[in-house]
mmCIF file of the C-alpha atoms, coordinates in Angstrom:
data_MODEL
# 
_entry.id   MODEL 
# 
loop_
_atom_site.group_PDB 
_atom_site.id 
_atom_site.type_symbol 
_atom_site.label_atom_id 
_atom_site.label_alt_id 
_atom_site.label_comp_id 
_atom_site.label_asym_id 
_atom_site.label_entity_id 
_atom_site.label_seq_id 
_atom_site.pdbx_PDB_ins_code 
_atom_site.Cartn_x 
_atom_site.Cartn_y 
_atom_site.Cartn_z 
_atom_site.occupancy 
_atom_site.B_iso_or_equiv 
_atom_site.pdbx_formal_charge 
_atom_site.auth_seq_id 
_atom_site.auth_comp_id 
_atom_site.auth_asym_id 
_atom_site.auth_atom_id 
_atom_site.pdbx_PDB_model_num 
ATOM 1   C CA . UNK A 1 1   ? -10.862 1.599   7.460   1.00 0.00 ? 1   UNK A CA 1 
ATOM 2   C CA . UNK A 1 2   ? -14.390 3.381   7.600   1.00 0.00 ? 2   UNK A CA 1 
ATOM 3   C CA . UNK A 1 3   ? -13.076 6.574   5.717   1.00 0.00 ? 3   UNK A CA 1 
ATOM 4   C CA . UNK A 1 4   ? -11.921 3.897   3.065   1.00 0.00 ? 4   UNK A CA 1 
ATOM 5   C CA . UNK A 1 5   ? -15.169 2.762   3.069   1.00 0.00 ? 5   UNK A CA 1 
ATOM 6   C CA . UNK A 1 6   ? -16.640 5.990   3.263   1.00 0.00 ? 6   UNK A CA 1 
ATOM 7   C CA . UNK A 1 7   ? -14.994 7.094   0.170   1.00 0.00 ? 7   UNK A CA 1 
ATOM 8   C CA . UNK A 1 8   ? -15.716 4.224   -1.767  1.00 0.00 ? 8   UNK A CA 1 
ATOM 9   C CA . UNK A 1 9   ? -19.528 4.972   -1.132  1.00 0.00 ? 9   UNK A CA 1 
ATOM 10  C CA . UNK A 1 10  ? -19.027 8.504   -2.412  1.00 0.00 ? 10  UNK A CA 1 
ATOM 11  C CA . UNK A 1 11  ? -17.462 7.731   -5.613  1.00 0.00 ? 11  UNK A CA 1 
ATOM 12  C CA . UNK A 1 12  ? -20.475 4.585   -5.961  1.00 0.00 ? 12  UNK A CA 1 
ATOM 13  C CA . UNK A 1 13  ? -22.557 7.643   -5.311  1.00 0.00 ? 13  UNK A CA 1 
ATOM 14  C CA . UNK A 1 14  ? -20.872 9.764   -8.111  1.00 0.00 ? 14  UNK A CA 1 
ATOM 15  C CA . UNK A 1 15  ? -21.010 7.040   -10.186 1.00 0.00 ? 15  UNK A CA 1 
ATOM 16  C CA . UNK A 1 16  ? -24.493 6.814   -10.326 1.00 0.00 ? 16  UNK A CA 1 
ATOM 17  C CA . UNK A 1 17  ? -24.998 10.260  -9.988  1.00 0.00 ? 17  UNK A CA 1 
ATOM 18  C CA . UNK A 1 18  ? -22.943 11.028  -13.513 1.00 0.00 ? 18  UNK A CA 1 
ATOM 19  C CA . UNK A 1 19  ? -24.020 7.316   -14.843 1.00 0.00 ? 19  UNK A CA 1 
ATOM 20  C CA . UNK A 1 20  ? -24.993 9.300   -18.102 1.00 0.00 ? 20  UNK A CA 1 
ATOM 21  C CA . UNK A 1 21  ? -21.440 11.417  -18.655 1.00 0.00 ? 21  UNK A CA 1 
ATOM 22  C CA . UNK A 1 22  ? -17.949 10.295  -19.055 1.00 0.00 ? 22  UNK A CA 1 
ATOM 23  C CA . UNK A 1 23  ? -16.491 10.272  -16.047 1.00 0.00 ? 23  UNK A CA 1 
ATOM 24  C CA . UNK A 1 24  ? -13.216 8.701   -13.807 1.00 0.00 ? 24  UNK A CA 1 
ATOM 25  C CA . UNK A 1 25  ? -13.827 8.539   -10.773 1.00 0.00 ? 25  UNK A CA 1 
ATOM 26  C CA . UNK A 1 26  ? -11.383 6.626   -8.557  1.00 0.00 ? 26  UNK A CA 1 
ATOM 27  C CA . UNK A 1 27  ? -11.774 4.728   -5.330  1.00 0.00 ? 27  UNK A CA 1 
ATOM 28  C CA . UNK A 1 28  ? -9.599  4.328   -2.553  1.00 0.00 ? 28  UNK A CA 1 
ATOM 29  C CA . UNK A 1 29  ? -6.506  1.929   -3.195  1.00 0.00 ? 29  UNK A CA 1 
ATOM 30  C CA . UNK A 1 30  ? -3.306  0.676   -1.808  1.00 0.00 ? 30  UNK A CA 1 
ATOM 31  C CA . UNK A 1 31  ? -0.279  -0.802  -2.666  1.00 0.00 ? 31  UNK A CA 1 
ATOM 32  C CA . UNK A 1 32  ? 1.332   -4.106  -1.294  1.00 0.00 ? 32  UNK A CA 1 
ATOM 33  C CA . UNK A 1 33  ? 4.698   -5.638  -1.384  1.00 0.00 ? 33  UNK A CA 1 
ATOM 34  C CA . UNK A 1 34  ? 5.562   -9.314  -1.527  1.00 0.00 ? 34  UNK A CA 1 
ATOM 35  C CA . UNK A 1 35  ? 8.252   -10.383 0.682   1.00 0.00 ? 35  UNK A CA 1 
ATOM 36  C CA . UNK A 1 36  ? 9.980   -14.354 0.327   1.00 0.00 ? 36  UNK A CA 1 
ATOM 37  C CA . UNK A 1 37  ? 12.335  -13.535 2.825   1.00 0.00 ? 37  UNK A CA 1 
ATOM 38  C CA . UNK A 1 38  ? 15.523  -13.514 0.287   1.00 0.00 ? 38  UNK A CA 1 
ATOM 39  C CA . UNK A 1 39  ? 15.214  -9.637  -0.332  1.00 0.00 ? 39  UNK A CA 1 
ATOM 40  C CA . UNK A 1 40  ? 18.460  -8.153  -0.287  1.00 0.00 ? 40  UNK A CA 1 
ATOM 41  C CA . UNK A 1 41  ? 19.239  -4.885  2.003   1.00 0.00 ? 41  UNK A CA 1 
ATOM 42  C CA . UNK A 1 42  ? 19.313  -2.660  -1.024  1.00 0.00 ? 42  UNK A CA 1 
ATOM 43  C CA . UNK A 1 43  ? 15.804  -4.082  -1.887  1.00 0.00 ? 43  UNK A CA 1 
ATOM 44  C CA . UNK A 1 44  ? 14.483  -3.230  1.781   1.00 0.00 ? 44  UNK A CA 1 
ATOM 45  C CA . UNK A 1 45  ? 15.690  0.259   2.207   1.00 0.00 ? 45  UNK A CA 1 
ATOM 46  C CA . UNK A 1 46  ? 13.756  0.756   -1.298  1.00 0.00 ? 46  UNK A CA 1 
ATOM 47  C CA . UNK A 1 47  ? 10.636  -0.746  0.335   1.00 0.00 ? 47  UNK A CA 1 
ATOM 48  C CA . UNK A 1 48  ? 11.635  2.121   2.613   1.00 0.00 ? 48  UNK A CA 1 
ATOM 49  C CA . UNK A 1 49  ? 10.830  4.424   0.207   1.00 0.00 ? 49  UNK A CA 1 
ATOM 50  C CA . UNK A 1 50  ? 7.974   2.351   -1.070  1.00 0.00 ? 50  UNK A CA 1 
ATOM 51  C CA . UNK A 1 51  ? 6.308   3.099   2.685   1.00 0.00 ? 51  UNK A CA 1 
ATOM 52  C CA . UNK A 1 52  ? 7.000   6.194   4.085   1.00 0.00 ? 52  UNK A CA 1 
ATOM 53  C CA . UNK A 1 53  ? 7.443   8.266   0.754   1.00 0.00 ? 53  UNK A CA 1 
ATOM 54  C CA . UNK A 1 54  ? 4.559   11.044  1.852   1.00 0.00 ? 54  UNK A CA 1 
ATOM 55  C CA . UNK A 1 55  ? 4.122   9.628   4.912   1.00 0.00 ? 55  UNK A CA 1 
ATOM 56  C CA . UNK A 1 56  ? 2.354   6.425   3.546   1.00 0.00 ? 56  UNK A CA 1 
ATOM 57  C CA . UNK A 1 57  ? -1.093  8.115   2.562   1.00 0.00 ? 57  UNK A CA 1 
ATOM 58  C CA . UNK A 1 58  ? -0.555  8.002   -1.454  1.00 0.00 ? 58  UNK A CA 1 
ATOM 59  C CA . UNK A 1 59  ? -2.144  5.030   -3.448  1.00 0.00 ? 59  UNK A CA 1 
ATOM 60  C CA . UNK A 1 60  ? 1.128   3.978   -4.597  1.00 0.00 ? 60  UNK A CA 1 
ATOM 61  C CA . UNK A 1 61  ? 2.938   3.651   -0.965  1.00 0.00 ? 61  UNK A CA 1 
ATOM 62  C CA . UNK A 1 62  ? 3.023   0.203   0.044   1.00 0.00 ? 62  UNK A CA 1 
ATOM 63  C CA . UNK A 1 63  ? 0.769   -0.433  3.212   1.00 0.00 ? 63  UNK A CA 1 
ATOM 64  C CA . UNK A 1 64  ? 0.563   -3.923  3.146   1.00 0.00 ? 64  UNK A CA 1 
ATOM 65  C CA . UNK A 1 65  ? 3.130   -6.771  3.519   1.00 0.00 ? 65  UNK A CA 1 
ATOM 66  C CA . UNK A 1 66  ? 2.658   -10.736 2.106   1.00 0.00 ? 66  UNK A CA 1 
ATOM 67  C CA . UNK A 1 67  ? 5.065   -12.748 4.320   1.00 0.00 ? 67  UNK A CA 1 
ATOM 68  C CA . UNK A 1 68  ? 5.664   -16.605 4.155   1.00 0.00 ? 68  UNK A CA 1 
ATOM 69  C CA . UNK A 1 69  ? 5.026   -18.446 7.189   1.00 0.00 ? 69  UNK A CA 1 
ATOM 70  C CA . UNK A 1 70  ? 7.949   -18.287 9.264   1.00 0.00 ? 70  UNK A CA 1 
ATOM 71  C CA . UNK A 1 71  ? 9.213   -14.830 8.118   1.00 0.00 ? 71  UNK A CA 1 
ATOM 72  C CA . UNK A 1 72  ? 11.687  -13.037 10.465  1.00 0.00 ? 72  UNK A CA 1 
ATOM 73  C CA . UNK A 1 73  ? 11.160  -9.547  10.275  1.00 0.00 ? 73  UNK A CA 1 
ATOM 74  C CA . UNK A 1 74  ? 14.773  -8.584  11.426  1.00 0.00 ? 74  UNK A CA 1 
ATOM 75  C CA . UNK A 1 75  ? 16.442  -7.691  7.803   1.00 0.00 ? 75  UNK A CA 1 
ATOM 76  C CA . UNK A 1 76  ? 12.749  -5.606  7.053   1.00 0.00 ? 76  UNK A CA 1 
ATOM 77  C CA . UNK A 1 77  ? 13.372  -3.635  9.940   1.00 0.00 ? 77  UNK A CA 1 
ATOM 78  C CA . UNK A 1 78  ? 16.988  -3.088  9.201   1.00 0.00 ? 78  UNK A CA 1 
ATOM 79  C CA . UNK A 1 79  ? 15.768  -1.892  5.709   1.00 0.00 ? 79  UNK A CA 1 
ATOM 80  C CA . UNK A 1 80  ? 13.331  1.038   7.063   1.00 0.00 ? 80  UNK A CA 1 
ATOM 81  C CA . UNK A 1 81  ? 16.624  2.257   9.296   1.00 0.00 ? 81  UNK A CA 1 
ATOM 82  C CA . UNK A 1 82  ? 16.929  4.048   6.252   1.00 0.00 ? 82  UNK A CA 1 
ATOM 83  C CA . UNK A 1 83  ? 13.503  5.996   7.110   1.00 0.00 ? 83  UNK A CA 1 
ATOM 84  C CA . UNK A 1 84  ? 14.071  6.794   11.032  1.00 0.00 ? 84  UNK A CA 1 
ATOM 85  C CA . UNK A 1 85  ? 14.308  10.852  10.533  1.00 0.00 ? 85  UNK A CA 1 
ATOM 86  C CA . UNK A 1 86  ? 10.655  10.346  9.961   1.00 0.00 ? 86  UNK A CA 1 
ATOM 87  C CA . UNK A 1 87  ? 9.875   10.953  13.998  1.00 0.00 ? 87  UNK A CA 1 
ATOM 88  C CA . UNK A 1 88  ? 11.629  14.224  13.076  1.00 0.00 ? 88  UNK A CA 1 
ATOM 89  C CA . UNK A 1 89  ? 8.044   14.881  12.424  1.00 0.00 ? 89  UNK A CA 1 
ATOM 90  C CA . UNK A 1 90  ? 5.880   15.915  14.761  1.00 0.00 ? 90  UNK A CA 1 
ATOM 91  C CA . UNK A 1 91  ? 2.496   15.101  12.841  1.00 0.00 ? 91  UNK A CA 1 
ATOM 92  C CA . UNK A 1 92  ? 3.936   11.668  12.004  1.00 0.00 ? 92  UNK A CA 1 
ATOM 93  C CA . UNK A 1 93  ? 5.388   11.491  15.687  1.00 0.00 ? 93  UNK A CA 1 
ATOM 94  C CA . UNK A 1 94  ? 2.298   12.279  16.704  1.00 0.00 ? 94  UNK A CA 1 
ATOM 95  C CA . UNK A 1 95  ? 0.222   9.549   14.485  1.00 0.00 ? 95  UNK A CA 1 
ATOM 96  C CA . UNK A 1 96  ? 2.737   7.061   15.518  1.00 0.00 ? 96  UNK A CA 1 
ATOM 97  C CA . UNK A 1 97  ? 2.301   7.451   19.220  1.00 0.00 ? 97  UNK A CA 1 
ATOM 98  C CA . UNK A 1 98  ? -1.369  7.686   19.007  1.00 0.00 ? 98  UNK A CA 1 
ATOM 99  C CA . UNK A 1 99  ? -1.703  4.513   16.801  1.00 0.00 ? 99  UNK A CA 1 
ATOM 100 C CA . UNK A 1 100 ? 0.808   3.041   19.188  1.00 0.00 ? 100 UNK A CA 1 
ATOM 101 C CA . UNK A 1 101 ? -1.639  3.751   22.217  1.00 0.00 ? 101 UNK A CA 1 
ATOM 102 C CA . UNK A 1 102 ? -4.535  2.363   20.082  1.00 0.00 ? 102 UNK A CA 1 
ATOM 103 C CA . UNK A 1 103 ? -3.024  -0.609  19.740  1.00 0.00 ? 103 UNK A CA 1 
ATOM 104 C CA . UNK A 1 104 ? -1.869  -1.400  22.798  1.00 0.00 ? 104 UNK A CA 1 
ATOM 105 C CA . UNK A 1 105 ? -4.918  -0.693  24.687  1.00 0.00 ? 105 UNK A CA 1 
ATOM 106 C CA . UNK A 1 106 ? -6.698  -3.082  22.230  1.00 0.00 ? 106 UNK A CA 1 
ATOM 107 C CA . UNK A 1 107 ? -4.363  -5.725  23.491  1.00 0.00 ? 107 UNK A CA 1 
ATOM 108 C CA . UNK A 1 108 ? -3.541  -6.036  19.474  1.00 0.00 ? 108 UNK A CA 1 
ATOM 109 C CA . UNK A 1 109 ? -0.367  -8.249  19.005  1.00 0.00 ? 109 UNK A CA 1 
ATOM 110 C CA . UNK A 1 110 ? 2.417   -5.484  17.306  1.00 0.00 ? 110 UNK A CA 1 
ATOM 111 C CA . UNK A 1 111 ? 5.753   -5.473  16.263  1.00 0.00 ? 111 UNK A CA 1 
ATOM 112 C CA . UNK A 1 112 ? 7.962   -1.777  16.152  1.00 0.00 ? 112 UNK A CA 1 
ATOM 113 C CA . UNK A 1 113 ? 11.419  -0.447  16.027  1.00 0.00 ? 113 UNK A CA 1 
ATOM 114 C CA . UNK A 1 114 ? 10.426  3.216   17.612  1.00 0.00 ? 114 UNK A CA 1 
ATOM 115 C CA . UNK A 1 115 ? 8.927   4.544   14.289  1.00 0.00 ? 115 UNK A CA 1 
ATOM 116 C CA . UNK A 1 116 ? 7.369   2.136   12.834  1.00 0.00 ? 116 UNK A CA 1 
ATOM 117 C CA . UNK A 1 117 ? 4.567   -0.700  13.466  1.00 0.00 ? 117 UNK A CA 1 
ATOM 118 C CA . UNK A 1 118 ? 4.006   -3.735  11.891  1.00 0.00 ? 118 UNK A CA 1 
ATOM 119 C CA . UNK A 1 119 ? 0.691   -5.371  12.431  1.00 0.00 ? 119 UNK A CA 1 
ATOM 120 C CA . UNK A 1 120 ? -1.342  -8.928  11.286  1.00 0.00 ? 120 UNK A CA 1 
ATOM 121 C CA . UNK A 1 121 ? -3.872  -7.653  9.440   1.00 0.00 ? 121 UNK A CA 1 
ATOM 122 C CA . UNK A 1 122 ? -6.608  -8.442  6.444   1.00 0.00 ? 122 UNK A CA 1 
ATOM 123 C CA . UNK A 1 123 ? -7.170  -5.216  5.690   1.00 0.00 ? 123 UNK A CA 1 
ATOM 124 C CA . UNK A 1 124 ? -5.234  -3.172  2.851   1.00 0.00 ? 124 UNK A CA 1 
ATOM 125 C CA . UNK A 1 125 ? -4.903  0.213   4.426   1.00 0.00 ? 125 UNK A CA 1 
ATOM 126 C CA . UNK A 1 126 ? -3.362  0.750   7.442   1.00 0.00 ? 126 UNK A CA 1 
ATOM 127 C CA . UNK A 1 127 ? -3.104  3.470   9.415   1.00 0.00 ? 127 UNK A CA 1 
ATOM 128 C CA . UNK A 1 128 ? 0.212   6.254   9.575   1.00 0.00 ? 128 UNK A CA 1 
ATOM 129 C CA . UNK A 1 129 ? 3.166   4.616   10.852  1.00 0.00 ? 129 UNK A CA 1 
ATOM 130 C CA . UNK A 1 130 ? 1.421   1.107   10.511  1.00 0.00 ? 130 UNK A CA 1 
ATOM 131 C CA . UNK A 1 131 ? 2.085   -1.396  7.930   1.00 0.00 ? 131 UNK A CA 1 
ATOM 132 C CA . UNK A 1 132 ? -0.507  -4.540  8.111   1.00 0.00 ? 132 UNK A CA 1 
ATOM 133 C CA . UNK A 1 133 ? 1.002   -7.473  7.168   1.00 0.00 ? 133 UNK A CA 1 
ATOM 134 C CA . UNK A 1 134 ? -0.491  -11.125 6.471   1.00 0.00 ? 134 UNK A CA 1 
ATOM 135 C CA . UNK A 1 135 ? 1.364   -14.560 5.813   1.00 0.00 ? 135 UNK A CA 1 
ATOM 136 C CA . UNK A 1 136 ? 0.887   -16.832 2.271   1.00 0.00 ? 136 UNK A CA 1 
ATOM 137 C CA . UNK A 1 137 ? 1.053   -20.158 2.092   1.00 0.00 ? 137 UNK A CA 1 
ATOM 138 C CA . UNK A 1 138 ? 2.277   -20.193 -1.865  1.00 0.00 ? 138 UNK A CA 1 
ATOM 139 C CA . UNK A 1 139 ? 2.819   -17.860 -4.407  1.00 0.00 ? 139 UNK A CA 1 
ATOM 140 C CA . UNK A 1 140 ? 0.160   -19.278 -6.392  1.00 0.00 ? 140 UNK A CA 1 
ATOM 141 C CA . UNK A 1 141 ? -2.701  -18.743 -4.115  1.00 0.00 ? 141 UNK A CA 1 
ATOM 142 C CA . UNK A 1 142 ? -1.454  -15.401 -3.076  1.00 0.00 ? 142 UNK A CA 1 
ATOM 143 C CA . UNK A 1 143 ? -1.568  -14.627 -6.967  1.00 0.00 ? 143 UNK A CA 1 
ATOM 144 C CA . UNK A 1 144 ? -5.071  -15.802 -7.068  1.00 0.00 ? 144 UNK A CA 1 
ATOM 145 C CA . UNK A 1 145 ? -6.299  -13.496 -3.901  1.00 0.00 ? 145 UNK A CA 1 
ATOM 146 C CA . UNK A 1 146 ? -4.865  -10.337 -5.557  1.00 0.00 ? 146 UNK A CA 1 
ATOM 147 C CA . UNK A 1 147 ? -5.926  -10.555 -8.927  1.00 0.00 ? 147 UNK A CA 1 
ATOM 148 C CA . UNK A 1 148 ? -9.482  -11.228 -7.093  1.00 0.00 ? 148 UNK A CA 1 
ATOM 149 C CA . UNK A 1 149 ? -9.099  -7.853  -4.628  1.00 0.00 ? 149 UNK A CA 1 
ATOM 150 C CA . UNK A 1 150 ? -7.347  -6.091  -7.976  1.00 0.00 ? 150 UNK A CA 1 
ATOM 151 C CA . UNK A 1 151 ? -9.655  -3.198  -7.249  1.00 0.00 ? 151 UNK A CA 1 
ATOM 152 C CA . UNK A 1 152 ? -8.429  -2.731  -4.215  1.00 0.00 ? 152 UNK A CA 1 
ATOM 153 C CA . UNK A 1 153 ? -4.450  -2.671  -5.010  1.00 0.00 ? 153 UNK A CA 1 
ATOM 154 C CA . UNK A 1 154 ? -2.166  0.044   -7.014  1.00 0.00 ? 154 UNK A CA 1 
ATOM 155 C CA . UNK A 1 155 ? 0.845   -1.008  -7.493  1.00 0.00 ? 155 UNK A CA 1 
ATOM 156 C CA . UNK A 1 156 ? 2.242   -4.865  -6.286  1.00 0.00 ? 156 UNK A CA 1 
ATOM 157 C CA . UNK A 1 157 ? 6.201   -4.685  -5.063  1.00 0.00 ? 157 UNK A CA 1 
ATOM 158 C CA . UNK A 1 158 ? 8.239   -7.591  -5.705  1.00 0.00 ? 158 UNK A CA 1 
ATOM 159 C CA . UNK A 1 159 ? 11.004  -9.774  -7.188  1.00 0.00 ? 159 UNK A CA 1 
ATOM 160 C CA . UNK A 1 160 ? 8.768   -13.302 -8.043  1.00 0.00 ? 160 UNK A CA 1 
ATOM 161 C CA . UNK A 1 161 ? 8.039   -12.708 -11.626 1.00 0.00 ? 161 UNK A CA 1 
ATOM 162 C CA . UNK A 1 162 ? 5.037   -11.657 -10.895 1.00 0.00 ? 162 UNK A CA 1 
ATOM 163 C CA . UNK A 1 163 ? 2.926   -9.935  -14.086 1.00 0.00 ? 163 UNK A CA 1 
ATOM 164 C CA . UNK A 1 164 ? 2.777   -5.909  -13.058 1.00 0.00 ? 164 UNK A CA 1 
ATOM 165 C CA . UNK A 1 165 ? 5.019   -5.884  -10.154 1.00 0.00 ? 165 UNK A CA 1 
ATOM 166 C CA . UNK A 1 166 ? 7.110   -2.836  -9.706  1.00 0.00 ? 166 UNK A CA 1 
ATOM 167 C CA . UNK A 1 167 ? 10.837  -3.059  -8.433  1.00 0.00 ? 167 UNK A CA 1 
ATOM 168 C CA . UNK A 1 168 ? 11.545  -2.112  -4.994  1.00 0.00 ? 168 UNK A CA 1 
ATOM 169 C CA . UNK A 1 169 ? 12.019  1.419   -3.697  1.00 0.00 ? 169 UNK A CA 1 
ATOM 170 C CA . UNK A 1 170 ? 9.907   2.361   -7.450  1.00 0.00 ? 170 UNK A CA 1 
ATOM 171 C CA . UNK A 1 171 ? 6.292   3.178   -6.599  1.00 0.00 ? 171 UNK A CA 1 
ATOM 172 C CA . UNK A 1 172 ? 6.620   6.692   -6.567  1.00 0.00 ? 172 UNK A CA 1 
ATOM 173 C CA . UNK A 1 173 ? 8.476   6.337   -9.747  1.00 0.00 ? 173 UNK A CA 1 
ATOM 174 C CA . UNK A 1 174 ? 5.249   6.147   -12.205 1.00 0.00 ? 174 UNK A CA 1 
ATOM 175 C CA . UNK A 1 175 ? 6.079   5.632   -16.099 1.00 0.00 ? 175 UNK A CA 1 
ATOM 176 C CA . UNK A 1 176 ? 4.271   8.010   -18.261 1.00 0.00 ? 176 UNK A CA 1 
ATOM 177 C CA . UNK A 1 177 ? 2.250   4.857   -19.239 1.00 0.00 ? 177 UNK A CA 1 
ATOM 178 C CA . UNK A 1 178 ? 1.322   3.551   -15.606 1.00 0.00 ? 178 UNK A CA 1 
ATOM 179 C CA . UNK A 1 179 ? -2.395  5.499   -15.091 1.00 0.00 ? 179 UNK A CA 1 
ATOM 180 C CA . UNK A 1 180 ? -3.865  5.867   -12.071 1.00 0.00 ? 180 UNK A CA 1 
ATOM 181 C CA . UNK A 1 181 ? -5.958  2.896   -11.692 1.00 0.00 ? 181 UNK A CA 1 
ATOM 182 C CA . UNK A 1 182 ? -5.223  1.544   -14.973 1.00 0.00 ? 182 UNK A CA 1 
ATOM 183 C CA . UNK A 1 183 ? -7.231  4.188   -16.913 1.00 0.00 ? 183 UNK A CA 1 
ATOM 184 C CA . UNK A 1 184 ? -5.903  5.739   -19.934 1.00 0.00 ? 184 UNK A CA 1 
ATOM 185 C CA . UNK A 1 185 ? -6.726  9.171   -18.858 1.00 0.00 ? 185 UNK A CA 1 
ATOM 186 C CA . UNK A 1 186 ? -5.190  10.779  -22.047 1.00 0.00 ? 186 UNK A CA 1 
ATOM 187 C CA . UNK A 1 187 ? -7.169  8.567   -24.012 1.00 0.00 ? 187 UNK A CA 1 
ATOM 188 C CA . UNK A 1 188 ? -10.518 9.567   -22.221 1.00 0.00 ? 188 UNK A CA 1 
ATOM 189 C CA . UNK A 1 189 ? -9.875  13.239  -22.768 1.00 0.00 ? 189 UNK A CA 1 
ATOM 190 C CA . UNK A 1 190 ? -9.354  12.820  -26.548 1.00 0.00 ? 190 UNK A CA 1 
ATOM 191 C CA . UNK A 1 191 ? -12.714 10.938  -26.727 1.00 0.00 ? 191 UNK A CA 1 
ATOM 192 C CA . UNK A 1 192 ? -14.579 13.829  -24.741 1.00 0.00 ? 192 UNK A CA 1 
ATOM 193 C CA . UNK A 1 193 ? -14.654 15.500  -28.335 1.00 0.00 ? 193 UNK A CA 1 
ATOM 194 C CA . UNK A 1 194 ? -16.079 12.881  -29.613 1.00 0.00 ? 194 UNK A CA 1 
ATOM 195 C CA . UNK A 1 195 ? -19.381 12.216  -27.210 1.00 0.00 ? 195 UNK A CA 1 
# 
C-alpha cells in the first residue's frame, strides 16, 4: 500500500511540476470484480484470468473482490483451479509464501487453496498472490462507493448490468477504444500540434 501511495505522490509531483505542458500522467489503479454468488464456473475460471494474468501487478488484473454477505467462497476457489501452475513459479512461489508468513504472523484472518489468498480488506491493491476482498450490503450502495473511489479503479468485472463493466476472464482484452484511465491518448497527441 505505501508504494501505491508513493507513486501517487510522484505523479501529484509531476503534475505540478509540468502544470504548464500537456501532459498524462497516470496514477496507480486497480481493477475489481463483483461477485453475487450466481457466477457460473466458466465465469470464475475467467476471473482466473482476470487475477493472475501477469501475475496480478497490471492495472487491469482484478485485485479486489465485492462479495454479498454470506458468500461461500467454494465455487471462486474452484474457478482459480484453472490458475494452480502458477507455484510453478518460483518468484510467485516465493511472494506467496512470504505474504503467507506476513499474514499469519499478523494473526490476519485468511482464506487459501495453496496458491492463492483471499483476504478482508478496504484497500484496492493487494499484494502478489493476495486478493482483498470486502462484503456489500446492495448493489446500489456498492455502485455509489465506486463511482466515488473511480480514480482508484480500471476496469469493474461483472454480470449486474452495471454501466462499464467488463465480462469475465476480459480485462486483459482492451478494445482499441478502452484508454488507459479513460484518456483519449490518440486524441491528446493530435492536439500537441496544436498548443
Amino acid at each position: 500500500s505505501d508504494v501505491y501511495k508513493r507513486q501517487n505522490n510522484t505523479a501529484r509531483y509531476f503534475e505540478y511540476y509540468f502544470k504548464d505542458k500537456p501532459n498524462i500522467i497516470r496514477k496507480n489503479r486497480n481493477s475489481v470484480a463483483i461477485l453475487t454468488g450466481d457466477e457460473t464456473e466458466e465465469q470464475l475460471v475467467g476471473l482466473s484470468d482476470d487475477i493472475f494474468t501477469y501475475f496480478g501487478l497490471g492495472c487491469r488484473s482484478v485485485s479486489k473482490l465485492f462479495i454479498p454477505k454470506g458468500y461461500n467462497f467454494e465455487a471462486f476457489f474452484k474457478g482459480m483451479y484453472a490458475k494452480s501452475e502458477v507455484m510453478n513459479s518460483a518468484k510467485y512461489a516465493n511472494n506467496y509464501d512470504y505474504n503467507k508468513a506476513v499474514y499469519l504472523m499478523s494473526l490476519f484472518d485468511i482464506l487459501e487453496n495453496g496458491f492463492l489468498m483471499i483476504k478482508e480488506d478496504a484497500q484496492y491493491a493487494s499484494p502478489i498472490a493476495t486478493i482483498f476482498y470486502e462484503y456489500y450490503d446492495d448493489m446500489d450502495s456498492l455502485q455509489e462507493k465506486l463511482r466515488a473511489d473511480a480514480e482508484n479503479i480500471q476496469c469493474i468485472v461483472a454480470d449486474v448490468a452495471m454501466k462499464d463493466q467488463i465480462e469475465f476472464g476480459q480485462t486483459q482484452h482492451p478494445e482499441l477504444h478502452d484508454y488507459a484511465d479513460g484518456v483519449d491518448t490518440l486524441l491528446f497527441l493530435s492536439n500537441l500540434d496544436r498548443n
